[in-house]
C-alpha positions as CSV (number, residue, x, y, z in Angstrom):
1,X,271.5,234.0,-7.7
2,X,271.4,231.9,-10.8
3,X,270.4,233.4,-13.7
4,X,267.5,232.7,-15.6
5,X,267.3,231.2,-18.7
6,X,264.5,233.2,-20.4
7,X,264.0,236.9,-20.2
8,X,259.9,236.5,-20.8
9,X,257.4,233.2,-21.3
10,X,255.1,233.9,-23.6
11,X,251.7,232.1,-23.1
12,X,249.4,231.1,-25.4
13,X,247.5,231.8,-28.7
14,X,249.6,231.8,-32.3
15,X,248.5,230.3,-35.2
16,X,248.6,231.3,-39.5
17,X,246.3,234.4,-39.8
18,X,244.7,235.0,-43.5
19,X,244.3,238.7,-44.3
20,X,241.6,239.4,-46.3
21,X,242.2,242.9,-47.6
22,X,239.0,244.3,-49.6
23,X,239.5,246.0,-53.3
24,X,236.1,247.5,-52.8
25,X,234.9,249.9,-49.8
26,X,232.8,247.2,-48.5
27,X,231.4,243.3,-49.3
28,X,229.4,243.2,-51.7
29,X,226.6,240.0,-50.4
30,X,225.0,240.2,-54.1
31,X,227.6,238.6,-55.9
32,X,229.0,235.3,-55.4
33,X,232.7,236.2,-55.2
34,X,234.3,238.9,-54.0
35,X,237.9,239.9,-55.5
36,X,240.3,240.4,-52.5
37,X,244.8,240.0,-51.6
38,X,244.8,237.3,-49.2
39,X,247.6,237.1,-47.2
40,X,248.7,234.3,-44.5
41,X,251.2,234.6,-42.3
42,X,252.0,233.5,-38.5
43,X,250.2,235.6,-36.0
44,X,247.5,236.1,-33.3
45,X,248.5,237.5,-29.9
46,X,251.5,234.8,-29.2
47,X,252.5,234.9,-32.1
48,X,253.0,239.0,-32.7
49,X,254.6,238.9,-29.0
50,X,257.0,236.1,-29.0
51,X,258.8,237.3,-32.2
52,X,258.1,241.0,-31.1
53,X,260.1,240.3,-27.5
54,X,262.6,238.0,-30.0
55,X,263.0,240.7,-32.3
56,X,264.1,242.9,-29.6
57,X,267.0,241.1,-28.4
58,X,265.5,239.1,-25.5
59,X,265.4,235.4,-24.8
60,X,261.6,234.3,-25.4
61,X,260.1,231.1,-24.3
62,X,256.9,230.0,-26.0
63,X,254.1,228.0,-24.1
64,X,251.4,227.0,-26.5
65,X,249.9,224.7,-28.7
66,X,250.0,224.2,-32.6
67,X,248.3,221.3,-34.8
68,X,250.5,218.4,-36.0
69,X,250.1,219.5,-39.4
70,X,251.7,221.8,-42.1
71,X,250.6,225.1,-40.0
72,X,251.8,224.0,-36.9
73,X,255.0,223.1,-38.5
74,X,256.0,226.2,-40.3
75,X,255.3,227.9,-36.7
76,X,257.6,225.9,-35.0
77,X,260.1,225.9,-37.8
78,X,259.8,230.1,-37.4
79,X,260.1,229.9,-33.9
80,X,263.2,228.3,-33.9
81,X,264.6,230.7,-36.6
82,X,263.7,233.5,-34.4
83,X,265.5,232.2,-31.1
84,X,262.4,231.0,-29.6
85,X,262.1,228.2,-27.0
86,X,259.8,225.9,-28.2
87,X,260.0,223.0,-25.6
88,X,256.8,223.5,-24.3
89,X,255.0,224.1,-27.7
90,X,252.3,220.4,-27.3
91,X,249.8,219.4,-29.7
92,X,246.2,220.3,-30.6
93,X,244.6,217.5,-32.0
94,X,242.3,219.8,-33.4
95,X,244.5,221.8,-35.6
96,X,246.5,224.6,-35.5
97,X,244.9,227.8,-34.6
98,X,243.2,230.1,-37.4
99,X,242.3,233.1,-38.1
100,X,241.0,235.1,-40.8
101,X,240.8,239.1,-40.9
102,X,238.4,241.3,-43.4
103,X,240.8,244.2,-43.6
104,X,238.6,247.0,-45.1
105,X,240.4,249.9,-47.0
106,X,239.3,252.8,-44.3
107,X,241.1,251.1,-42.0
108,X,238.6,249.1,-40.2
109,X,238.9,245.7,-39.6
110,X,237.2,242.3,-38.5
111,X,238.1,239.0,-37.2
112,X,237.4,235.3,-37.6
113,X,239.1,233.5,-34.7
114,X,239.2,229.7,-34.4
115,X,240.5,228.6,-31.2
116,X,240.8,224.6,-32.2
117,X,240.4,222.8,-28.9
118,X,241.6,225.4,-26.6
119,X,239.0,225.2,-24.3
120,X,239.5,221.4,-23.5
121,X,243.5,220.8,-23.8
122,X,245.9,220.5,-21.0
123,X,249.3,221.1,-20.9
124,X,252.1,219.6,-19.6
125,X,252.3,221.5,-15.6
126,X,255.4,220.4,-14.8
127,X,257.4,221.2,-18.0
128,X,255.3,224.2,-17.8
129,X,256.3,224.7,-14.3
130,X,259.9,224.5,-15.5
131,X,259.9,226.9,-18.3
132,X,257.9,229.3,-15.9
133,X,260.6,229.3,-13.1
134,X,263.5,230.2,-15.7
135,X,261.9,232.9,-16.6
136,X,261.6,236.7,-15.6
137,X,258.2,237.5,-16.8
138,X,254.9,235.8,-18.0
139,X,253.1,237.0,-20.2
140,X,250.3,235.0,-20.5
141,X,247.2,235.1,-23.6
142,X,243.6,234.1,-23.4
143,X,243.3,230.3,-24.0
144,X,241.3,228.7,-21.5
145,X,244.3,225.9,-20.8
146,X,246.5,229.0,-19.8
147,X,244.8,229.9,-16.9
148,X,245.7,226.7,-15.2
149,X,249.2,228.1,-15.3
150,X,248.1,231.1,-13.4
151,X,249.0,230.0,-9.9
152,X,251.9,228.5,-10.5
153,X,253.7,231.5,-12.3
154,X,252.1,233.3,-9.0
155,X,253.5,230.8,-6.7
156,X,256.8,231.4,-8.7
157,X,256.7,234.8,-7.5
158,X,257.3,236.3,-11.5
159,X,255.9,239.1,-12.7
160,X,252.5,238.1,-14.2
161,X,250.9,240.4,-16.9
162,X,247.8,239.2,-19.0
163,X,246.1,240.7,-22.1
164,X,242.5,240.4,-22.2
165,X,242.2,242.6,-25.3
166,X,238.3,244.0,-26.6
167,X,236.5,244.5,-23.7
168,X,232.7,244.1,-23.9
169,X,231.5,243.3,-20.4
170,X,234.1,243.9,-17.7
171,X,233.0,241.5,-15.8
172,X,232.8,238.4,-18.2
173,X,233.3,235.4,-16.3
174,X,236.0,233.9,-19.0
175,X,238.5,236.6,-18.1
176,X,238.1,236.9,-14.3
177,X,240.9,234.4,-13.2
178,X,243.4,236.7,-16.0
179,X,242.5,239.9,-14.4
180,X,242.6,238.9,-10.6
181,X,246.2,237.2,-11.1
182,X,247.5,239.8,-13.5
183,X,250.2,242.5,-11.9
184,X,249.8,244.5,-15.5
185,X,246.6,244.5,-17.2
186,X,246.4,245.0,-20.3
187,X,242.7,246.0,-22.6
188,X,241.6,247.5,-26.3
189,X,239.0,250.6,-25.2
190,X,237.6,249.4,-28.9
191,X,234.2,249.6,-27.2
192,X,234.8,252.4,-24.7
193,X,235.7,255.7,-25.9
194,X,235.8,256.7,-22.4
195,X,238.0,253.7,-20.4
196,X,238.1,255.0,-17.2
197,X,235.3,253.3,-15.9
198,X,236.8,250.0,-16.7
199,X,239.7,251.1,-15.4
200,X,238.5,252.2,-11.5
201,X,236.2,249.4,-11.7
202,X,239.5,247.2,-12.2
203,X,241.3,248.5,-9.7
204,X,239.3,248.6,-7.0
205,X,239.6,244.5,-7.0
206,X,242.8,244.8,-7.2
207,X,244.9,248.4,-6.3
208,X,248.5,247.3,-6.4
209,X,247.6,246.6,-10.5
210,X,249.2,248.5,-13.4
211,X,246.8,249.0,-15.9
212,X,247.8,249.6,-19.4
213,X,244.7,250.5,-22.3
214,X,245.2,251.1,-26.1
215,X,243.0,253.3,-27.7
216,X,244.2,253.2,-31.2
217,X,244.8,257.0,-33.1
218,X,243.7,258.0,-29.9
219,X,246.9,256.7,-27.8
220,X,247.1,254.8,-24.4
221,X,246.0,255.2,-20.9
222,X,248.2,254.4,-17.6
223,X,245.8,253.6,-14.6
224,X,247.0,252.7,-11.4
225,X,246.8,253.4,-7.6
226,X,248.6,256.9,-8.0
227,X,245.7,257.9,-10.8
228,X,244.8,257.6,-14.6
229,X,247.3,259.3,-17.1
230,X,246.0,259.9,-20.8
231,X,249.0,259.6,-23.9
232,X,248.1,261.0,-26.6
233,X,249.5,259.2,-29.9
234,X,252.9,258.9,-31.1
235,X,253.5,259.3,-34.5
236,X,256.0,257.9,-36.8
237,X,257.0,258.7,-40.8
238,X,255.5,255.3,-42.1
239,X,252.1,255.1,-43.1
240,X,250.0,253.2,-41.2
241,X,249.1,250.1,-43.2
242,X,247.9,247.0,-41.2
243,X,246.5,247.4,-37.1
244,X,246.7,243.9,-36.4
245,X,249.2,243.2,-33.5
246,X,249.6,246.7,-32.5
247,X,247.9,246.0,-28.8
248,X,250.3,243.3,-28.7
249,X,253.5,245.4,-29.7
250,X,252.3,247.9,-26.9
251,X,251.7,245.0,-24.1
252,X,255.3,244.6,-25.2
253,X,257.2,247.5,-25.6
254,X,255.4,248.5,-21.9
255,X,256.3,245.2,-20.6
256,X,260.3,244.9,-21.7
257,X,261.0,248.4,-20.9
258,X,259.6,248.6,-17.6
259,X,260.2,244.7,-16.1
260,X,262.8,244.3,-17.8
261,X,265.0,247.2,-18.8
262,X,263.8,249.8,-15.6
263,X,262.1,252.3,-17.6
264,X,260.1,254.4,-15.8
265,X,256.2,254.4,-16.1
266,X,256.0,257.5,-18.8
267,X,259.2,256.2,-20.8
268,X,257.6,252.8,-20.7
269,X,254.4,253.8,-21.8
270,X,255.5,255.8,-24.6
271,X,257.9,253.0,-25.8
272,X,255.6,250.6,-25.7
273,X,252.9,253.1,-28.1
274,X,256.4,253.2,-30.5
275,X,256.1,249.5,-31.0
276,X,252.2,249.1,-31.4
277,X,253.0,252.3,-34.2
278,X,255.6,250.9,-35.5
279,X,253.7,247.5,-36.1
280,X,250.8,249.3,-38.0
281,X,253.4,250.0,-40.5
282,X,253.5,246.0,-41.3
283,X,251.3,244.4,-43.9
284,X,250.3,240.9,-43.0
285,X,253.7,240.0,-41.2
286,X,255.1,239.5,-37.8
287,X,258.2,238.8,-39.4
288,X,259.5,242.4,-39.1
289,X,258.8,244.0,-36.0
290,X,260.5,246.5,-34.5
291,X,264.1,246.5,-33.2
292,X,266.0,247.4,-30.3
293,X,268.0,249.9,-32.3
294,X,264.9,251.4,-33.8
295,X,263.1,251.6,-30.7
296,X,265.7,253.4,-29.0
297,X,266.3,255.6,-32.2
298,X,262.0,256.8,-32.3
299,X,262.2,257.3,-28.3
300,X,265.3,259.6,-28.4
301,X,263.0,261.2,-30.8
302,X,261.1,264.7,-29.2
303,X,258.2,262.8,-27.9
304,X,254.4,264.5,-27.0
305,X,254.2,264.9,-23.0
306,X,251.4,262.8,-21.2
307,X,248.6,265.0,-20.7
């Protein structure tokens, strides 16, 4: 068998995030300005997982789209510094995608997303097609365009896993075609102290699916046909600075050490909760994610049993 060129497509969603990190404990409405560090920097969910699977030593493919302006230049320009296939990277007319995050100093966080044109652009199927086939995973993101890729990375017979990240209503109809493809699922229990729920409810559409959940300080949760398994946290010597990107790092330290290195579950799992830690310890920066050599040096680590 030929081998393929990529190791993972990543699909969809990157654009320049602004950080927004408060001096005070909260906004204050009654004045005009508020003094804050604003920080940009590339990032949403493609963004944190195509340089988090580069950083890691494997060959990354990125499907998605940037603006034809100074944003979605700098992108592609990092891209390509990193080792990132960017031959199916089209345009937005719109723009390239923004976001901007109030980082409060408890920790807490909110975010601004603007899509651009996202739920209207369509990208190239048969370059996409290509790219797809040369890979050994799919990892796909939540732009409506991406789910048009759906059955042909299923018809490809890859690995499919999608992130649908915060989930508010289990059922909403905008994620349904991403969870009935998916063969991992990933979710933020941001809004359900208690996943399980969500995570029988998932699984009784679709049994065969691995279902991985982040839960913050609280660790992860494996569901699948054989049960649920709780994590509880790993913890590492840096501080915890910065949470954006950490469901991301986990969706990929899961997904490269199970599809792609053989893992099993547990070691996956736990590997995976090492790179969403290990990305909390980043302020405003994708640029310096966790590597191969650390990873392996924080898992060889005594680690806390699954409970």
């Amino acid at each position: 068998m030929t081998p393929k060129q990529f190791d993972v497509a990543v699909v969809g969603n990157v654009g320049i995030d602004t950080n927004v990190y408060l001096y005070g404990q909260e906004i204050d409405f009654a004045v005009e300005a508020n003094f804050s560090e604003n920080v940009d920097y590339v990032g949403q969910a493609g963004g944190y997982t195509s340089r988090g699977y580069a950083r890691l030593g494997y060959r990354t493919a990125f499907i998605g789209s940037v603006g034809d302006d100074v944003n979605g230049r700098f992108i592609r320009d990092t891209f390509t510094q990193d080792s990132i296939d960017t031959t199916a990277v089209f345009a937005d007319p719109l723009g390239t995608h923004r976001s901007v995050n109030i980082m409060y100093r408890d920790g807490r966080r909110k975010n601004f997303y603007d899509g651009k044109g996202h739920m209207t652009l369509q990208p190239d199927l048969d370059l996409c097609r290509h790219i797809l086939s040369q890979s050994r995973l799919a990892h796909f993101h939540l732009p409506n365009w991406a789910r048009l890729l759906l059955p042909i990375a299923k018809t490809l017979g890859i690995p499919i896993a999608c992130d649908i990240q915060d989930v508010v209503d289990p059922d909403d109809p905008y994620w349904r075609d991403f969870i009935d493809y998916a063969d991992v699922l990933f979710f933020s229990a941001v809004n359900h102290p208690d996943p399980t729920p969500i995570i029988h409810h998932y699984l009784q559409r679709n049994p065969a699916q691995l279902i991985i959940v982040g839960r913050g300080a609280e660790g992860a949760v494996l569901g699948s046909r054989d049960g649920i398994r709780f994590f509880p946290p790993i913890d590492l010597p840096q501080p915890v600075i910065d949470t954006n990107g950490a469901g991301d790092g986990l969706a990929v330290g899961f997904l490269a050490s199970y599809l792609l290195d053989r893992y099993d579950l547990v070691a996956a799992v736990q590997r995976g909760q090492i790179v969403a830690r290990y990305t909390c310890t980043q302020k405003a920066s994708s640029a310096h994610l966790i590597t191969a050599a650390q990873l392996n040096h924080y898992s060889g680590q005594n680690l806390s049993e699954a409970i």
